[in-house]
N, C-alpha and C positions, 0 to 999 in steps of 0.2 A: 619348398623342397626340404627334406629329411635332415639334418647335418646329423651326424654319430660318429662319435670318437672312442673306438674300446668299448671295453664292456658298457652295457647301460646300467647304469647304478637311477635314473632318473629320466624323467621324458618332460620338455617345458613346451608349453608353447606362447612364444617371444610375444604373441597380438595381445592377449586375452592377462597373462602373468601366470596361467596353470599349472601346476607342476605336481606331477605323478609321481609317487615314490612309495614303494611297500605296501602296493595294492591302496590306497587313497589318493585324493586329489586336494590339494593345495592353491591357494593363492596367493602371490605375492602382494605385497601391498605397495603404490604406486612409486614411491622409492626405492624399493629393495627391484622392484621391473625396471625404473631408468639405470641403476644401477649395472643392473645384470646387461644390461642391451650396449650400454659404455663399456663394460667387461667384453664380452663377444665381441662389436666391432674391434676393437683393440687385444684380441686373442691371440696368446702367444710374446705380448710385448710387456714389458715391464712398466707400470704406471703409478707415480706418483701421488702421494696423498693430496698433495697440491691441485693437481690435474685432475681428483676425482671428487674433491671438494666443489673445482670451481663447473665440472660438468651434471655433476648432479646437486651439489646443493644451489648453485649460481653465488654471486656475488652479494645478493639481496637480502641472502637470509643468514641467519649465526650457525655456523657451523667449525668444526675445528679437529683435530687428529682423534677424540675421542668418538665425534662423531662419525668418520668413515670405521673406527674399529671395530665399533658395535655393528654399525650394517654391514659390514664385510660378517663378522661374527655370523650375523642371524642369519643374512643369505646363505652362506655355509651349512648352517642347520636344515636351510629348506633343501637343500643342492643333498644333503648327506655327507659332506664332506666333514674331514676327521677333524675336530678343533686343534686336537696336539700334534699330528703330523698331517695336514690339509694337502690335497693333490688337486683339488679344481681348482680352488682360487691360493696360489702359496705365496705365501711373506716373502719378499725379497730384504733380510737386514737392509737396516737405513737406506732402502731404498721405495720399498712401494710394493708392492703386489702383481701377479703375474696370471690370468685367466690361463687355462689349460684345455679345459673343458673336457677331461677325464670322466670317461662314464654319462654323460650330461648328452641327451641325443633333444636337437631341437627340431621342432616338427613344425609343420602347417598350422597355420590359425583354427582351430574347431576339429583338429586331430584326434584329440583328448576324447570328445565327447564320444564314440563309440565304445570305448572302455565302459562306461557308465549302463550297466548289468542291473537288472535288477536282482534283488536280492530272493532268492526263494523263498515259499512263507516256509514255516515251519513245520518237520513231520511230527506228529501227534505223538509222543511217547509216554507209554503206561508203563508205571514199573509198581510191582504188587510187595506189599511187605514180605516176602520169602527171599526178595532180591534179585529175584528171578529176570533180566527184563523182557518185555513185548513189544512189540514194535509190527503192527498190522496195518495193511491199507483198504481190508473188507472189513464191514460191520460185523462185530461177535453177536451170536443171538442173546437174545434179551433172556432164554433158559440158562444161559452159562452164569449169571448174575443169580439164581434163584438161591438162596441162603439153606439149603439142606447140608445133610451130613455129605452126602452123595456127590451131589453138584459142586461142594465147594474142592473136593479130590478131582473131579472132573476138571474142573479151570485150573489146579496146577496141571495135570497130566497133559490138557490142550496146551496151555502157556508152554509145557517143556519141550512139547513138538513142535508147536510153530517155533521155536527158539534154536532149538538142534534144525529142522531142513528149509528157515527162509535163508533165503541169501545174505550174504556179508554186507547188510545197508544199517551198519553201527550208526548214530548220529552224529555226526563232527557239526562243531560250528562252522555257520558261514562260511565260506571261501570270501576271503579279500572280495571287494571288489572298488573300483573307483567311484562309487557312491558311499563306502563304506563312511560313518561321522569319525570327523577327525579330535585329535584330543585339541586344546584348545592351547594354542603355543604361545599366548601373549605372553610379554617380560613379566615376571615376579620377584619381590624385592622382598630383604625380610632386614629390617634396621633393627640391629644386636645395639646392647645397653653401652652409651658413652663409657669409656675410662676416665675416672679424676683422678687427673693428674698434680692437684693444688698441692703445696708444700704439706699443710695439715690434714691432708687427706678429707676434708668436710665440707666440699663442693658437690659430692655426687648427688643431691637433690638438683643442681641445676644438670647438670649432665643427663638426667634425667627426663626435666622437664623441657631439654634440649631435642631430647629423641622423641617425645611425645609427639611436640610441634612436629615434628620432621613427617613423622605417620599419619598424622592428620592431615597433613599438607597434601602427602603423595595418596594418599586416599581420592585426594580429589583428580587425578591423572585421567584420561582419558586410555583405556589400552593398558593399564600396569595393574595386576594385582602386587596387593601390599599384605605382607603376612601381620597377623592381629600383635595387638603388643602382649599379652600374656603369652602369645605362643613363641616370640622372639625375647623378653623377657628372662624366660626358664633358661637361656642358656648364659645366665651372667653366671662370672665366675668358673665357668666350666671351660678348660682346654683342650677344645676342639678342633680339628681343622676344619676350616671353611668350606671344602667340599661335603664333610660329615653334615654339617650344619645346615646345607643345601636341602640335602637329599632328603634330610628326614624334615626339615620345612616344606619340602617340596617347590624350593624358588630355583630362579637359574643367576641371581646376584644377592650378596650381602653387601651391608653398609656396615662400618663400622668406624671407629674413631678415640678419639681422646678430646676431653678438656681441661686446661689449665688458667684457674682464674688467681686473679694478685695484686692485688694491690689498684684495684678498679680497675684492673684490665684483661683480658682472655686472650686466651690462644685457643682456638679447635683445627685440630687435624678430624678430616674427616677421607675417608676410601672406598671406592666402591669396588667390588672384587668380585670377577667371577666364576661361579662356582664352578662348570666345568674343565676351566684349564688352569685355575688358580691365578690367573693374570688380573694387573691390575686395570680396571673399565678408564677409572677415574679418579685424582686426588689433590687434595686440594687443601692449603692450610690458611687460618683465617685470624689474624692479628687486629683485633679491635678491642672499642673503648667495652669496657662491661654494661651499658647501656645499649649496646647496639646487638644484645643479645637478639631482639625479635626477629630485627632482619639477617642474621647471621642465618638460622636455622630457613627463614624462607630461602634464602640464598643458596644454602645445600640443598633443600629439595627439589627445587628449579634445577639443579646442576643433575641431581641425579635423576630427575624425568626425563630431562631433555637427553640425557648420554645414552638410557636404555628404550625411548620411545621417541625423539628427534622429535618433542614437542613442548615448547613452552610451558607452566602451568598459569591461567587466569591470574590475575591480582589475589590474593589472599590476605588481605590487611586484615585486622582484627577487628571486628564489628566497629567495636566500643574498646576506648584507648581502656588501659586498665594500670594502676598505678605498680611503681615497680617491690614495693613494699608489698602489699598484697600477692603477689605473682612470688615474689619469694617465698612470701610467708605457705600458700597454698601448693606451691612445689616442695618444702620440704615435709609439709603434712602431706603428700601422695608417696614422697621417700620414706617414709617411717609407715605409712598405712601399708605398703608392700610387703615390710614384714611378718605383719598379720598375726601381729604378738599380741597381747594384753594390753602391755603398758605402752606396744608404737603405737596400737592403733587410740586410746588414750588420749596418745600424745596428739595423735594426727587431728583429732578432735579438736582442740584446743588451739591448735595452730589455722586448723581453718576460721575458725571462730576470730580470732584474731586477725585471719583476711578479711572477713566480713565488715570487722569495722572499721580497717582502711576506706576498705571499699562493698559500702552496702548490696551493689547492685553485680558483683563479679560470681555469673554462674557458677563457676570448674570448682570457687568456694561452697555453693550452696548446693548441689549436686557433690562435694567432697562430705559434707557431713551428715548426708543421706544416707551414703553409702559408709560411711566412718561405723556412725549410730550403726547401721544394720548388723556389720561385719563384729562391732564392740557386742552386740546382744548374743551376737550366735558365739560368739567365745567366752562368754558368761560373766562380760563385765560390768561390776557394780553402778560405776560411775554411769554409763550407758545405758543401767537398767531408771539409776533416779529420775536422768534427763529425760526419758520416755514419760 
């Protein structure tokens, strides 16, 4: 049977996870359906984050208030509801959230699928360089085509008749329909350049090679796109708000952070924010020895997979151990090669070279002077042309 509350902003159907909205058809994915089906039963009552942890995550698995805030989030998005002032599912302060089911009409299992129209093919439109357009559904004779002086006056004067008395059948695109392809709404994350915060300001090579990690890492996510690091890069430096940042990335969360190293020891604050309501997803600060840099950066990535895709990521340990001299040396040759000067990338040369004899066998060094050499040739450096 049909349930409908007020206007339909959406049509779901609770068996299957369907969900019809703006002429397409949606799926939820098997979480965001148990979710929504614990919401309905419990419609109209106030529920706890507590209570929707332990009915939809169970007790089994790691879950925690970031995790119901993001799936409350995205369900919302599928639902339509407004992120800054929400009416299906609304925040109750310090208390939990409240189903409404505003607009949300839930239907029969297999409801949905008569919506699912085909699409019509497409009417054949000619349009002649005079500008003119044509739009026929009889074949023109094959003399209207004939290339004289004559005949070519002839096809505008036809063209301008059939134009003035066919009926008003202008071409519009498609009509919606619930087969129509949908855009592709997986979470997208774009991780902005660490701040160094170190007393002498001459950390940010590791801050750097902090954020690296962190994109390689979430690259590997199942369900998450990761914006490229040159495209997340371009905004160091630049005072932007984080929705700006979003939109012209095209992601719907930013990472972003500080590190401050000292005296053999670090501190990372690290935040995930999202870009729609400016809230914060997740955050988190990290007090460790400066050795324990590697598992630092897997440790945010895991945090921020699981917060925006409620999935673990695989083990990602580093092949091959790699010593921590070499790793320094070859993170502050990719800091100096970014400036893409003369005398950094030079430098950046020199430094990798330097990783290499820590450690002979460390790719990211012999892949850095690959690309060091090529980037030093095209900026017309001497030292880059001898080494050739």
């Amino acid at each position: 049977m049909s349930e409908k509350t007020g206007s339909t902003c959406c049509r779901v159907d609770l068996d299957s996870g369907d969900v019809w909205r703006e002429g397409a058809i949606e799926r939820l994915s098997p979480r965001l359906l148990k979710l929504l089906h614990y919401l309905v039963q419990c419609q109209g009552q106030v529920i706890s984050r507590d209570a929707l942890m332990t009915a939809v995550w169970g007790h089994l698995e790691a879950a925690s208030d970031d995790s119901v805030n993001v799936a409350v989030s995205a369900l919302r998005r599928h639902l339509g509801d407004n992120a800054r002032a929400p009416q299906v599912i609304q925040t109750i302060p310090r208390r939990g959230y409240r189903y409404t089911g505003i607009g949300v009409e839930l239907v029969d299992p297999g409801a949905l699928q008569p919506l699912a129209e085909p699409v019509p093919a497409p009417v054949a439109v000619e349009v002649p360089r005079t500008g003119v357009p044509v739009a026929s559904r009889e074949p023109v004779s094959a003399a209207v085509y004939r290339w004289t002086a004559w005949s070519g006056l002839g096809l505008m004067v036809v063209a301008l008749a059939l134009w003035v008395t066919m009926p008003d059948e202008t071409v519009q695109p498609a009509a919606s329909s619930a087969t129509a392809v949908t855009v592709d709404e997986s979470p997208a994350v774009a991780v902005l350049p660490f701040l160094d915060l170190s007393p002498a300001a001459d950390q940010g090579y590791l801050a750097d090679a902090l954020v690296d990690r962190i994109i390689h890492v979430l690259a590997q996510a199942q369900g998450l796109q990761v914006a490229a690091r040159t495209s997340s890069f371009a905004y160091r430096d630049r005072t932007l708000k984080i929705e700006q940042i979003g939109r012209e990335l095209g992601v719907s969360a930013v990472l972003e952070g500080s590190v401050l190293h000292h005296d053999g020891q670090m501190r990372v604050l690290a935040q995930l924010i999202d870009v729609e309501s400016g809230k914060h997803l997740w955050s988190r600060s990290y007090d460790r020895n400066s050795d324990a840099l590697f598992e630092v950066q897997d440790e945010i990535a895991n945090e921020v997979a699981r917060t925006l895709t409620d999935t673990l990521l695989p083990s990602l340990a580093l092949t091959r151990p790699v010593s921590r001299a070499a790793y320094d040396l070859a993170s502050r040759a990719q800091h100096r090669f970014d400036e893409a000067t003369v005398a950094s990338v030079n430098e950046a040369l020199s430094l990798y070279r330097q990783a290499l004899q820590h450690d002979p066998d460390y790719v990211d060094a012999l892949v850095g002077i690959y690309d060091a050499t090529g980037l030093a040739l095209a900026l017309g450096s001497p030292l880059a042309a001898g080494a050739r």
